[in-house]
N, C-alpha and C positions, 0 to 999 in steps of 0.2 A: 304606682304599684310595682312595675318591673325593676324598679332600687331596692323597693322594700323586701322584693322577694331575689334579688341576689345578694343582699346580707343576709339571709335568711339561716345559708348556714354557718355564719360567721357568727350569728345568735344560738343558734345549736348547739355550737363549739363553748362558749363562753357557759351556756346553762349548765350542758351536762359536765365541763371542766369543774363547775360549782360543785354539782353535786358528787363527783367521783373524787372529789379531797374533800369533801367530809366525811364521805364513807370510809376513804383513809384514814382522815384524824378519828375519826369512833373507832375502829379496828385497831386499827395500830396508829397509837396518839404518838410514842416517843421516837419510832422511827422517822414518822413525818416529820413531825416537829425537828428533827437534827436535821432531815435532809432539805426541809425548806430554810432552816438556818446558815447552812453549809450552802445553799445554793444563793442565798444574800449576801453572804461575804464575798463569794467568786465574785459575783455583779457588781458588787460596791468598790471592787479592787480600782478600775481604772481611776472613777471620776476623786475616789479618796489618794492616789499616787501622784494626781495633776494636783489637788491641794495640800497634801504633801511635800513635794518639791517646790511649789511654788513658795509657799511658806517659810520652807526649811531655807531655801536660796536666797529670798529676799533679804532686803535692808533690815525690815523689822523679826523678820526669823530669830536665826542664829547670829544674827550681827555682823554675816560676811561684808556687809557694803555692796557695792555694785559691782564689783570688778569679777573676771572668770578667774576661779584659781582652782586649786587641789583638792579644797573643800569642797567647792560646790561639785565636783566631779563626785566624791568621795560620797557626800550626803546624797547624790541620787544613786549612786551604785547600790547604797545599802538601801535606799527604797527598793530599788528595783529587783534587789536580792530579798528582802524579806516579801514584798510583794509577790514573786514567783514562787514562793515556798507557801505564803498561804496561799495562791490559788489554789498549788498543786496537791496542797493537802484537802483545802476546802473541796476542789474537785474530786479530790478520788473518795472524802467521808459521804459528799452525794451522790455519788456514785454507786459505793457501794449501799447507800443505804438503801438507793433505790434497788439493786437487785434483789436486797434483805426485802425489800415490800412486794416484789414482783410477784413471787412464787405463795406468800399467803394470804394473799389477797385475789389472787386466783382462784384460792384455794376457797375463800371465802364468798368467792361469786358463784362457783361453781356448787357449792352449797346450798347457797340461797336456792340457786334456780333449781339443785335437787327436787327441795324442799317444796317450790312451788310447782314443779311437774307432777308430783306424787297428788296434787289437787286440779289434774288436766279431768275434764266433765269427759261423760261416752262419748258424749257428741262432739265436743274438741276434739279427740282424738282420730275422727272421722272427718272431720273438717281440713280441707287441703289449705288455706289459708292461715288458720293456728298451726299446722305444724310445719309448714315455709317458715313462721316465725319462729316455732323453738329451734331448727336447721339456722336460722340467722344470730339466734340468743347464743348458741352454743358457738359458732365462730366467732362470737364477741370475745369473749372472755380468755382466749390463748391469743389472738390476735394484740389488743392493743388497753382492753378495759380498767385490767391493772396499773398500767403504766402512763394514763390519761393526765393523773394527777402530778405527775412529776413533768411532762412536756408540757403541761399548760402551764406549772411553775419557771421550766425553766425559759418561756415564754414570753410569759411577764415579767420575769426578772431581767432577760435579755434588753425586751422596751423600757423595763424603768433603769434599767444599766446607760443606755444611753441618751437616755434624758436628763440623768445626774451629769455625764461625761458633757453632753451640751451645756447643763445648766455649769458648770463647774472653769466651762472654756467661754461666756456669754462676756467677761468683762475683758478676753483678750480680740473679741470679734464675734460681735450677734450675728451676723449672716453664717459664718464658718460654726456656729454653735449650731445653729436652725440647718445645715446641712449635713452633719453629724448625728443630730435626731430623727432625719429623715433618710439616713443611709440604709438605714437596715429595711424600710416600710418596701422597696421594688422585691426585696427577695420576700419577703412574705404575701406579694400579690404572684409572682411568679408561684409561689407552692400552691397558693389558694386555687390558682388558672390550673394548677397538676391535680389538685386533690376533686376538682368541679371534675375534669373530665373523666377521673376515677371513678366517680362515684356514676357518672352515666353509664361507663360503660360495666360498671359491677354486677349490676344483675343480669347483663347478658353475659357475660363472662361465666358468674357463678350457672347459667342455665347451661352452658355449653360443656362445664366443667361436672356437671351432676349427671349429663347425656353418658362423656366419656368416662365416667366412674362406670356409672351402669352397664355398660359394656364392658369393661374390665371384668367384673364382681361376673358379668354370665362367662367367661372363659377361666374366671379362678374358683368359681364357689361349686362346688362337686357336683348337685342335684343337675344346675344347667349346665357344668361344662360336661356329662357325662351323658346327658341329652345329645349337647353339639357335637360333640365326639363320634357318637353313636351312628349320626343320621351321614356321618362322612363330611359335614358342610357346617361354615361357618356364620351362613346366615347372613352374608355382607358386614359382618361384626366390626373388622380392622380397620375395612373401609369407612364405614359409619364413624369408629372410634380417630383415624385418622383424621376424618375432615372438621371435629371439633379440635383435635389437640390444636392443628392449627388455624381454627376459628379463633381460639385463644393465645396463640401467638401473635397473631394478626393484632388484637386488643391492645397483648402486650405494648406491640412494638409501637403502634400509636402513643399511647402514654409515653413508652421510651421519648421516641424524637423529641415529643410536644415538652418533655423535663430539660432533653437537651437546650432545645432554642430556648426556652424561657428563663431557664438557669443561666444560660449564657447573656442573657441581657442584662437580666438581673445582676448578676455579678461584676459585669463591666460599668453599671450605671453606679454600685456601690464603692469601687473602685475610682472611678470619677469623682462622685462625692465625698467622699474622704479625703485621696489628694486634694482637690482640691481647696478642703476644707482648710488640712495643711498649709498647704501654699497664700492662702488669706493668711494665715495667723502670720506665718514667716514675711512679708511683702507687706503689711499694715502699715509699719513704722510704729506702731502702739505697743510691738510685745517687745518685753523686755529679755534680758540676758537667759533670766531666771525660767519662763514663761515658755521660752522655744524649745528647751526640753522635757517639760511638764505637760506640755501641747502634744508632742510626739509622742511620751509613755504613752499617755492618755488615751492616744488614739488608736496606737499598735494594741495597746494592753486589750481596749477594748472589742478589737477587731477579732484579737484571739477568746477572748469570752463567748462571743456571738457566734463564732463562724458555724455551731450546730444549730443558731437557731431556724434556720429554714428549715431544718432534716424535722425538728420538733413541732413546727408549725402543722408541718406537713403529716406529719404522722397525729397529731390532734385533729387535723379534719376530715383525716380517712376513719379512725375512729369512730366520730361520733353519731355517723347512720348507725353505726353498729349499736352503738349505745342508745341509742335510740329505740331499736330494735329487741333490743334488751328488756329496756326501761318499759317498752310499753306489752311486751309477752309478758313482765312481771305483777304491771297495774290488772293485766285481764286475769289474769291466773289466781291475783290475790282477793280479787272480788269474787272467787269461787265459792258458793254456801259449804260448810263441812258437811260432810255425812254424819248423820246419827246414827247411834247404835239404837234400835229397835228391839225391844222383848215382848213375848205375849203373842197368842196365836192370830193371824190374819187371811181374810180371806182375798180374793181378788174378782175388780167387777169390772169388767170393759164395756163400754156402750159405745154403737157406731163406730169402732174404728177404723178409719183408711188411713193407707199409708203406701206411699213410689219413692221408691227409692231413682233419686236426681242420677244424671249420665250424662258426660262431657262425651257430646257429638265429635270435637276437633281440638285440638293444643295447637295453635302458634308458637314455637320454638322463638321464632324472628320476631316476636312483638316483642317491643318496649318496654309496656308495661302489664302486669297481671291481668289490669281490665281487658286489655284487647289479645289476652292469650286463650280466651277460652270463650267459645258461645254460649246461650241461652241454652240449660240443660233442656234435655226432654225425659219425660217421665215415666217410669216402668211402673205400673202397678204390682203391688206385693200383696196388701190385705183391702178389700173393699166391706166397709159397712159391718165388719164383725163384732157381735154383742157374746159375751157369754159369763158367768158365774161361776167362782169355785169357791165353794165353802171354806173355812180356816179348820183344818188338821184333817183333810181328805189328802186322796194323792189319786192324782187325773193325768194322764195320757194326751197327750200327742198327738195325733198318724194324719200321714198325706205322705201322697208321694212328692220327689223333687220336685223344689217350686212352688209347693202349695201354700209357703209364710207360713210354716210351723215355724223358723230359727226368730221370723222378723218380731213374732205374735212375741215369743218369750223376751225377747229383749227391746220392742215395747215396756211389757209388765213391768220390768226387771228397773226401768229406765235407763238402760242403755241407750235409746233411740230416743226421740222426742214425738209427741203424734200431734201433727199440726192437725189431723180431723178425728172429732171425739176424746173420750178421757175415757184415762183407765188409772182407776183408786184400788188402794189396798184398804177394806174397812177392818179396824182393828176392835178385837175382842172376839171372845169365844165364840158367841152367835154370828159371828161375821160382821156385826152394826152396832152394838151398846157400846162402842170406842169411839178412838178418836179415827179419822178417814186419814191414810198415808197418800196425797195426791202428787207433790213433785216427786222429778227422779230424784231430787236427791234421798228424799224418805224413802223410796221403793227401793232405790242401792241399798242404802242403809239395812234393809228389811230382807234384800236377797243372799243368798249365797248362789254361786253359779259353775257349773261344771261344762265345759262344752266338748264339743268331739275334737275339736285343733284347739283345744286350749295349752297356755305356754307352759315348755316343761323347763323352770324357771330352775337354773342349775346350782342350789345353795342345799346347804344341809337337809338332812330329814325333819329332824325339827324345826327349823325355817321355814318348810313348806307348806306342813301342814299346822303351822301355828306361826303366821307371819307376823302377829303383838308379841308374840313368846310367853305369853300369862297363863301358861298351864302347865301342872308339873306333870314330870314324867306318866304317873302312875294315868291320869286324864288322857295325856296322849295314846297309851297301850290302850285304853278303854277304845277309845277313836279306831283306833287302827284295828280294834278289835271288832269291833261291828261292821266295819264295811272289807271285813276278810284280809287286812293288810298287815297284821299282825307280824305273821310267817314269815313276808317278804323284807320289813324289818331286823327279824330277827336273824335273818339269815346274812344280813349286811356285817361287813367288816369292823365298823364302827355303830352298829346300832342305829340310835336316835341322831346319832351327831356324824353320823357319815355324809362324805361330802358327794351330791346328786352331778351325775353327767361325766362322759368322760374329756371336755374338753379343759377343764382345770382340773384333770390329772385324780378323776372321781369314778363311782362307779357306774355304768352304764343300766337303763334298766330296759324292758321291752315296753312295749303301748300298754298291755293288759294290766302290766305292774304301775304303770304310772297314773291310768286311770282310779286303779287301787286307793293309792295315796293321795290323790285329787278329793275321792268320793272321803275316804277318812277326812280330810281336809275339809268337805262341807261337813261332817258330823261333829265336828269340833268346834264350828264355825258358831254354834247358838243363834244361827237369824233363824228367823221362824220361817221364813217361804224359802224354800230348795226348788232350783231350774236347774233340770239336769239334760239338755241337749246330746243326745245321742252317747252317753257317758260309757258305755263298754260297748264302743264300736270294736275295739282290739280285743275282744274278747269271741269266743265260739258262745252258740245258742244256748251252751248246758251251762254253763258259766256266767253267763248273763242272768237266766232265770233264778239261779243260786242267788247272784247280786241284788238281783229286786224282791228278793223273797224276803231277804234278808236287809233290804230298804223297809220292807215294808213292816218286821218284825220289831228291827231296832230302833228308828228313827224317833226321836223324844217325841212326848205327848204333846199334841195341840201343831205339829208342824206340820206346814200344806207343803206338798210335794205337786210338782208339772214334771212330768217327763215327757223324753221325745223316742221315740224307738223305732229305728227300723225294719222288729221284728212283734209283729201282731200277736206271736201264739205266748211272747212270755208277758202278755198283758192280762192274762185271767182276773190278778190280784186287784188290779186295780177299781176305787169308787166309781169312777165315770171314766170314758172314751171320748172324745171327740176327734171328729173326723174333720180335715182341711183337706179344700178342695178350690183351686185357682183363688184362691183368696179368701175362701168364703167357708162359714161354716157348714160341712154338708151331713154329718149324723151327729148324735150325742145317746150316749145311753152305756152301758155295761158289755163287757165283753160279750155274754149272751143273748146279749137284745141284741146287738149289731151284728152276730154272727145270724142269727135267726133271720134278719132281716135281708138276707140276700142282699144288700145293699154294698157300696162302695169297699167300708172296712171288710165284708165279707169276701171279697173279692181278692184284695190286700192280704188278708190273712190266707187265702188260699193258694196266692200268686209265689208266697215266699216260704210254703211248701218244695214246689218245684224245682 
């Protein structure tokens, strides 16, 4: 088993080399195709120069006879001159052709994995494990992904280059052939010995190198260096950031040595075997006139072929974790269900649900491997045991104070979260149950629209934002913007509909209150039938807000259920029902009047934020 499992990545290399040239040949067929052409002739040069001159020099060639004269000089010159001009051309069309594949097929990876991020689940996204892997997808692909398919080529064409050069020398001396086929095999164990210890020490490297990023980012990125700034102290930041940079040099310089010494054998044992490969053919007594300088091209020519193949080798086994890593964020990503688009009013039924959100007690920096960098979570309770109902086209409330899994409860529903205890269904149809029941998140995504208090203020045009498909004309979008008050703020923009959002690509800046605005247009545009609007005009003042929900509650298409969450109890008059969260648990339910009445909890709440 220990044999098996240190080929293991020399299996690795060979699989995903397969599959990264045929992703090539579909992408781009005629590029490949010349460069794997252009890199068979380079290869094929030596061992076709030794049967070239052999031929041409011999008795039965050109009919020189046996003797050394003018001729035979003259017919290897012009081998050797035509042979040098196609290499150097065959060399530089694969050359270039490879840089012609580098940059779109880059292009085209980086694509793909767009494509497949945009189908990351809530809970991937939460998940520290998936997103280690998309951080490792995304250094594939500028690292080495593109250009996997041309070192494995030029690779394999280096060992079948010198298997021809052997088989082609095998009737002037089989021993001196079998030593020439085995020249090149030490400097490809020598890379394999560099690229093993690379890949051990990579993910401590990459940890040490994400330490000292994040330390960087808190003394350049505003919010925190205007914090550190502030307090007069540095928080040990330099010192922290110093002792990875050189955690990482340390790494380095390991690798360094260990390419030193093993390159340095490797090359003198290749050097060894060649001469003396030579030196057999020349001391045999078997080769002939024609033979000792067919032997020598052969040999030289080939040496110069090869001499990148270690650099290629090497760069093909540092690769293919990566592509690995790639390969298998792509397999999980693509078994993602699509979201449906949902129509038609829904209501929402939760029974039993509890939910803890998991907490990493300790991180090991120093551990090896993931498993042994993190303890057994322990568990925070957020919602225990909550059952409750909302009818499809009411609009229900919220309130608790911090803490009480009012954000956890909505993105549950929402399926952003998963509830490993109890279910929570969407029944669809106008009575809340003569439909079909929406139970995965992916149906309940599909069915929500969502506004939160830190939701992202995503920096692309107006029309981009609040119509991310772009399937609505102009005159729909004014509609949108018109009902949830955003109209104005629109019109007031320099470019309208098509002004560009943010000032960091040189757009226009807006405040919280306006960007909530275009958020809430954003759900009214949206056509899902359930709206989760978490804390949606925190940036707004009390009188502003109650305008906003009054004006939810006027506009909002027929048949759509609304949850909201608000921090401010008195602009909840409007609403069907209240429910009150309390550590977890539901603690009223009834109508603004009933729970004011009731001197209970929201009564309390509502009178607290008075003051």
């Amino acid at each position: 088993m220990p044999i098996v499992a240190g080929f293991r990545p020399f299996c690795d290399a060979v699989a995903t080399s397969w599959r990264t040239s045929a992703y090539a040949l579909r992408r781009r067929p005629v590029r490949t195709v010349v460069m794997w052409l252009s890199m068979l002739v380079m290869m094929a040069m030596p061992s076709l120069q030794v049967w070239l001159i052999g031929w041409a020099c011999g008795p039965d060639g050109l009919g020189m006879g046996s003797g050394l004269g003018v001729g035979r000089f003259a017919v290897i010159l012009a081998v050797l001159t035509v042979g040098a001009v196609l290499m150097s051309v065959s060399s530089s069309l694969a050359q270039n052709m490879r840089d012609l594949l580098q940059e779109p097929l880059m292009a085209e990876y980086q694509s793909d994995l767009t494509d497949a991020l945009a189908r990351l689940t809530p809970a991937q996204t939460l998940d520290d494990e998936v997103t280690t892997q998309v951080r490792a997808a995304r250094d594939a692909i500028p690292y080495n992904v593109a250009s996997q398919a041309a070192d494995a080529t030029s690779v394999v064409g280096a060992l079948a280059s010198m298997v021809m050069l052997a088989a082609s020398l095998w009737h002037m001396h089989p021993l001196a052939a079998l030593m020439i086929a085995l020249a090149m095999v030490p400097e490809l164990l020598a890379q394999f010995g560099v690229e093993k210890l690379t890949n051990e020490l990579w993910p401590k490297r990459g940890r040490e190198s994400r330490r000292a990023n994040y330390f960087e980012r808190l003394l350049d990125y505003p919010p925190s260096s205007t914090e550190i700034a502030a307090t007069a102290g540095s928080f040990g930041i330099p010192a922290q950031a110093r002792v990875r940079y050189f955690n990482m040099a340390g790494m380095w310089e390991r690798i360094s040595w260990r390419t030193v010494q093993l390159t340095g054998v490797s090359s003198l044992v290749f050097a060894v075997l060649t001469g003396g490969a030579f030196w057999l053919i020349l001391t045999s007594g078997h080769a002939s006139v024609s033979s000792i300088p067919a032997a020598l091209v052969g040999i030289m020519t080939g040496l110069s072929v090869t001499r990148t193949t270690g650099e290629a080798f090497g760069n093909l086994m540092a690769s293919t974790p990566m592509i690995l890593a790639y390969e298998r964020l792509m397999d999980l990503l693509r078994a993602n269900p699509a979201i449906p688009e949902t129509t038609g009013p829904v209501g929402v039924h939760v029974e039993h649900l509890t939910y803890a959100y998991p907490t990493v007690a300790k991180h090991d920096d120093d551990a090896d491997d993931a498993s042994a960098a993190s303890v057994p979570a322990v568990q925070t309770p957020a919602l225990d045991d909550v059952s409750l109902d909302v009818e499809a086209g009411s609009i229900v409330a919220l309130v608790g104070e911090n803490g009480s899994g009012k954000t956890t409860l909505v993105k549950l529903i929402a399926g952003i979260l998963d509830a490993p205890d109890g279910t929570v269904t969407l029944p669809s149809g106008a009575d809340g149950g003569n439909g079909r029941t929406l139970g995965s998140w992916a149906e309940r995504l599909g069915a929500s629209s969502m506004v939160f208090q830190d939701f992202t203020h995503i920096e692309v045009t107006v029309r981009e934002f609040i119509d991310p498909a772009l399937r609505q004309s102009d005159d729909e979008l004014c509609d949108g913007l018109r009902r949830a008050r955003a109209l104005d703020i629109v019109d007031g923009l320099p470019g309208g509909l098509d002004t560009q959002l943010g000032q960091e690509w040189g757009g226009v800046g807006l405040s919280g209150g306006q960007w909530q605005r275009l958020a809430l247009a954003r759900t009214f545009l949206s056509g899902k039938p359930l709206w989760i609007l978490d804390e949606p005009t925190a940036a707004v003042d009390a009188t502003a807000e109650a305008t906003i929900y009054h004006d939810l509650i006027a506009n909002r298409p027929a048949g759509t259920t609304v949850i909201v969450i608000s921090h401010r109890p008195r602009v909840l008059t409007g609403m069907d029902r209240i429910i009150v969260l309390d550590h977890g648990h539901v603690n009223e339910t009834g109508t603004y009047r009933q729970l004011v009445d009731s001197n209970g909890t929201f009564s309390r709440l509502a009178h607290d934020s008075l003051e």
